[in-house]
N, C-alpha and C positions, 0 to 999 in steps of 0.2 A: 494474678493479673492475666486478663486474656490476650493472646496474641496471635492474630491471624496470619493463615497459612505457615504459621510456625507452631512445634510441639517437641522443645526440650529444652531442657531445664542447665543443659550445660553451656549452651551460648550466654546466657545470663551471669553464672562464675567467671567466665571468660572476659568477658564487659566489663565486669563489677570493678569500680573503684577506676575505670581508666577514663583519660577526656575521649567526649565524642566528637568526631569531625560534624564539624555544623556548617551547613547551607542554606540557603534561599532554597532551592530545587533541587528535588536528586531527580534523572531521568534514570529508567530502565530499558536499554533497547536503543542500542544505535544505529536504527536504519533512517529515511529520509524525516519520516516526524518527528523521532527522536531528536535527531542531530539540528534540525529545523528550531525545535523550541529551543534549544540549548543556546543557539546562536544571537537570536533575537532576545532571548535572556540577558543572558549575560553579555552583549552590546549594552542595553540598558541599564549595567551595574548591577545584577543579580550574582547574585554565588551559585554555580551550577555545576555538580558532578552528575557527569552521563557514563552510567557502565552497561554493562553488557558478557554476558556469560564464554560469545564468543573471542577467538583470537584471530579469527579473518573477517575482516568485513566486505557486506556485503555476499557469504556465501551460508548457504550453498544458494544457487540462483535458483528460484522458483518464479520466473518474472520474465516477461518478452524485453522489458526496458525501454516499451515505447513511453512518451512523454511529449507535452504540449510545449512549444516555447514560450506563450505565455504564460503557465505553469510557473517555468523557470524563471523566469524574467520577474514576476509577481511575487517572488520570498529571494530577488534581489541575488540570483546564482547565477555567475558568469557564463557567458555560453562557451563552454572551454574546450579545444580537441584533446583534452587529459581524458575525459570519460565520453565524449560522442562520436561513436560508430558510423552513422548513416544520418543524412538529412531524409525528411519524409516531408511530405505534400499534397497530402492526400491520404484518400479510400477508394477503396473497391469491395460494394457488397455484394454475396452472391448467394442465389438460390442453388440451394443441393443440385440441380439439371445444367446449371452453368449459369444462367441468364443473372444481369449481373445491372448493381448501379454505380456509377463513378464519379466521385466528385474529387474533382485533379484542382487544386489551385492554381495551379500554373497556366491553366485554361482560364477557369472563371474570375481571378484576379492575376491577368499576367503583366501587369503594371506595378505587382504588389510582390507576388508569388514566384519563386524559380530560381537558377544560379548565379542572373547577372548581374553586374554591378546594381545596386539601390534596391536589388530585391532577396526575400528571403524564406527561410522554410516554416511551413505550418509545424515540425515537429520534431523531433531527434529519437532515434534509436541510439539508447546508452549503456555502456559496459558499466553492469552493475555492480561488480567488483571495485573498479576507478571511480566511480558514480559515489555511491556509498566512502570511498575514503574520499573524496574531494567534500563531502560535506562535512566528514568528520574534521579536515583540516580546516574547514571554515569557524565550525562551532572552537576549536581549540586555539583559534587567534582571536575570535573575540573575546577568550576567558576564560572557554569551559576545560572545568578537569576531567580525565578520561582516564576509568580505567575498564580494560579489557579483561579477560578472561572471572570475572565478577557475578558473583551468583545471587539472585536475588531470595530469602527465602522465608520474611514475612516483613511483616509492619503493624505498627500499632502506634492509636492517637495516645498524647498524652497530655497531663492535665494543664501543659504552659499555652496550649494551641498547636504545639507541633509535631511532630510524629519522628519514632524512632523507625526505621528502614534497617533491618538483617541482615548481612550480604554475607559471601562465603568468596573472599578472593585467595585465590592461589593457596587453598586448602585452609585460611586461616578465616574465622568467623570476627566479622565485623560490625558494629553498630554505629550509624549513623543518624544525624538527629536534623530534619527540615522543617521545615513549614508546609511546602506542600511534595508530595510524592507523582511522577508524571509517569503510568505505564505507557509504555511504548513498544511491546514484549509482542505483538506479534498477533496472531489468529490462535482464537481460545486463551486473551490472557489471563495466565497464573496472576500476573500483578491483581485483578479486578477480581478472578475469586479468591484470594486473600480479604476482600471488603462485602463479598459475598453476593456482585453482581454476575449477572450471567448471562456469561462470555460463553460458554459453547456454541456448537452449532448444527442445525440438523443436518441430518445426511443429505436427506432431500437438499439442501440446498449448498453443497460443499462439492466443487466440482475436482474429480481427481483430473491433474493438467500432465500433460507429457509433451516435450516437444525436442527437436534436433536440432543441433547447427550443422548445416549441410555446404558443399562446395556445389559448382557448377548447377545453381540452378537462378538465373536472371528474374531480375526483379525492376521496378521502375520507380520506386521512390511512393511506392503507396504501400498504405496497410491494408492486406487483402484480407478479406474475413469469408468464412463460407459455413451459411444456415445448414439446417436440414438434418432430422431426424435418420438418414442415411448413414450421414457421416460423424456425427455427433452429440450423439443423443443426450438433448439436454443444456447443449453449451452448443458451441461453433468450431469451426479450424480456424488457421491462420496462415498465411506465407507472409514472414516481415524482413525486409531487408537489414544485416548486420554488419556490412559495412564491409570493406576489402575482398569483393567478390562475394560473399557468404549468406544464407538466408537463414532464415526459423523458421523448419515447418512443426505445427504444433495444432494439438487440439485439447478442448475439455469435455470430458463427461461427466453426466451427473450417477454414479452407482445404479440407485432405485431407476433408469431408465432404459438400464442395460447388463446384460450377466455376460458380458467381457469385459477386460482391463480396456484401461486407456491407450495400451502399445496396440492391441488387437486392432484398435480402432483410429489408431495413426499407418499402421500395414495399410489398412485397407485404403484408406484415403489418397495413399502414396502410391499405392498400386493402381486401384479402380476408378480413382476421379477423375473429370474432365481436367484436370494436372496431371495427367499420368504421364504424358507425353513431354511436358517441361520436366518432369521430376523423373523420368527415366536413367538419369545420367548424374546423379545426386551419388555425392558419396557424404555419408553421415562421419564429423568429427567432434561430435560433443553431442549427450546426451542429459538434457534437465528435467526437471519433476518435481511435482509437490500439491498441496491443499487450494483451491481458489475461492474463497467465501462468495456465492452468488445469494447474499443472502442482504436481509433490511440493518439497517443500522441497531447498535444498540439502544435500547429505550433509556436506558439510566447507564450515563458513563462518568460520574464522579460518585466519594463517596466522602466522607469526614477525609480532609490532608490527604486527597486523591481525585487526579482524573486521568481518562484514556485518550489515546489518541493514534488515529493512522489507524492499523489492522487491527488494535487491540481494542480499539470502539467500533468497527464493523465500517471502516468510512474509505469501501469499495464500490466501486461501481455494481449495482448487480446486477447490470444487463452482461456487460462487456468483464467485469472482472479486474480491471483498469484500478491500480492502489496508489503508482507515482506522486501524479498531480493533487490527488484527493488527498496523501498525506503530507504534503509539502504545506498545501493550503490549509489544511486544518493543526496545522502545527504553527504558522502563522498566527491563525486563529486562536489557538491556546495559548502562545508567547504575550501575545496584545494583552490578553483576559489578565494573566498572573503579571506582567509588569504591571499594570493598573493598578492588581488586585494587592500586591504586594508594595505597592510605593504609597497607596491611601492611606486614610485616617483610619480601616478598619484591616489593617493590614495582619493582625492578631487574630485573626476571624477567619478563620478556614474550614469553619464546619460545610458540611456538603449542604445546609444550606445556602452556603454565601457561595460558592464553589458550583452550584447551581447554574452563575452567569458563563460560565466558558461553553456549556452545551447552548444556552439559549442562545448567544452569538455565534452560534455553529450551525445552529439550525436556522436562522435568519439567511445567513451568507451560502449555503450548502444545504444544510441535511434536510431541510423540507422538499426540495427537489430532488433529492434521494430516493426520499420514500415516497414521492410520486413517480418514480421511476420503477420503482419494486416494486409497489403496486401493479403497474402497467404489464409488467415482467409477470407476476404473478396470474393473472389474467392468461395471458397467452400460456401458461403452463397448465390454467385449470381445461381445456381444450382436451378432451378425450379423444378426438381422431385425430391424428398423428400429421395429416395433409394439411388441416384448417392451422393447424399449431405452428407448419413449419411457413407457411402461407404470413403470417401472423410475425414470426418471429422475424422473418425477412424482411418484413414490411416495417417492424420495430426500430431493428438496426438500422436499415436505411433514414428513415427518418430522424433516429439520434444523429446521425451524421452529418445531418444536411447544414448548410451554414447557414438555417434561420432555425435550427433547434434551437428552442428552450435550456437543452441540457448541458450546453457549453460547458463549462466550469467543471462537470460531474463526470 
């Protein structure tokens, strides 16, 4: 019998002869889409175990934590001061020389936008750590089982319709038996090459991210972004406000675009930018990092009793790098598909034919303007002179931003 992304013979003795824990859904991967479908599952009277290989959630942070309120608001998450840092209200785009576009709500709808009574913020800077357990406490009062420190280490369909799932908790090898398996595991998921889709990613299009939590340096409630081959070759910087005096200063690079690190290229920006003068007086107390997929959605994200979702199906922004909102909503999106899919007449039916419908209602609602977006993205990268490109890219961002863009939701 074959069994993906698993190869030994000894978790099978181990199994042999015992009951299997049986559910409706196992999730892998407890961050925002994971904890998202579990929630809306199992509301609906699903069986839902969500594990996850970690024992901290939410870390290590690789994430600015910016997010939309209606993001939040839209998969029904309390606006709570348990995990948000900073109100936001705005942008400020800027070209590498300084010159700069601003869209302040608080100006253009100050009847709607701002601090006073009846009004409010376009967005929240959130402590990813709080963030991530406040959804995990939501998913486990409507039902879902969790367990932490839970290794995932294959799966295979079998001949009832449902699929046995491998796990490896706290050293002891586990077999579980669902109907459908939900990766949620992250950039380049293991879960999806277990089914032998492909999850990798090219370099080109994998931006390494660096950024500080810094003191003493004032911010005003926007998210600052700054273009330019200058300072960021290949991606952008950022100043975000964190809430209690503190900012983010961060940027990404794409590798193929430069032969320095990413710290190289945050010295310098901290140093030599038209910021230099705000950020003179910066004292850095935290240091985060990690992979940022600027890359198109996956083509094929379910397989026979499996789909992806959130970073494991590529469902990033690829201009901005932006994962929050996108896997909140697209974990919505896949909760809807399996309640449906699992309370019908053909509820026994999980072949990735039938399993098919949770991408096509993803790309209905989201991923078609994804990939008109990386496309778009793609364009301005094919640009050989480095001017026309940064010219281009400035002009990109600005217009994502605006409040008659197309790309709201994304």
């Amino acid at each position: 019998m074959q069994v993906f992304g698993l190869n030994t013979q000894a978790l099978f003795q181990v199994t042999a002869g015992m009951n299997k824990p049986t559910y409706d859904i196992l999730i892998i991967g407890s961050g925002p889409a994971g904890a998202t479908v579990g929630r809306f599952a199992a509301a609906a009277g699903l069986s839902v175990l969500l594990v996850d290989k970690k024992q901290e959630l939410g870390a290590p942070i690789q994430c600015s934590g910016a997010v939309s309120r209606h993001a939040l608001e839209h998969v029904g998450i309390p606006l709570d001061s348990e995990f948000i840092l900073e109100a936001i209200y705005g942008f400020a785009i800027y070209d590498q020389s300084g010159a700069s576009t601003k869209i302040d709500y608080r100006k253009l709808k100050a009847d709607e936008y701002g601090e006073g009574k009846g009004r409010k913020p376009l967005g929240y800077v959130v402590d990813r750590r709080r963030f991530d357990r406040f959804l995990m406490t939501q998913a486990e009062r409507a039902g879902v089982e969790t367990w932490l420190k839970t290794e995932g280490l294959g799966y295979e369909p079998t001949a009832d319709g449902r699929c046995d799932v491998h796990l490896r908790r706290f050293n002891e090898e586990i077999t579980v038996s669902c109907k459908v398996l939900v990766g949620a595991d992250g950039l380049m998921s293991q879960v999806g090459k277990w089914a032998g889709l492909q999850t990798h990613i090219k370099i080109t299009e994998l931006a390494g991210c660096l950024q500080f939590i810094v003191d003493k340096v004032k911010t005003e409630g926007l998210l600052e972004i700054v273009t330019g081959h200058e300072w960021a070759p290949g991606g952008y910087a950022w100043v975000f406000p964190k809430g209690h005096g503190y900012a983010e200063i961060g940027l990404g690079v794409i590798p193929t675009l430069t032969d320095k690190p990413a710290r190289w290229h945050l010295d310098k920006f901290i140093k030599d930018s038209f910021f230099k003068e705000r950020f003179k007086n910066s004292r850095i107390l935290e240091i985060q990092g990690g992979g940022v997929p600027l890359s198109a959605p996956l083509k094929t994200q379910y397989a026979d009793n499996m789909i992806l979702v959130g970073d494991a199906a590529r469902h990033v922004n690829p201009v901005t790098g932006g994962g929050i909102h996108t896997a909140l909503a697209g974990g919505k999106i896949a909760a809807d598909f399996l309640i449906r899919h699992l309370s019908g007449t053909e509820q026994e039916d999980c072949s990735a034919n039938r399993l098919k419908g949770y991408q096509d209602a993803w790309l209905e609602a989201l991923g078609n303007k994804m990939w008109k977006l990386y496309h778009t993205k793609t364009k301005v990268f094919q640009h050989s002179d480095v001017a026309t490109r940064d010219r281009e890219l400035y002009a990109t961002m600005s217009d994502y931003f605006d409040p008659d863009s197309e790309y709201k939701k994304i």
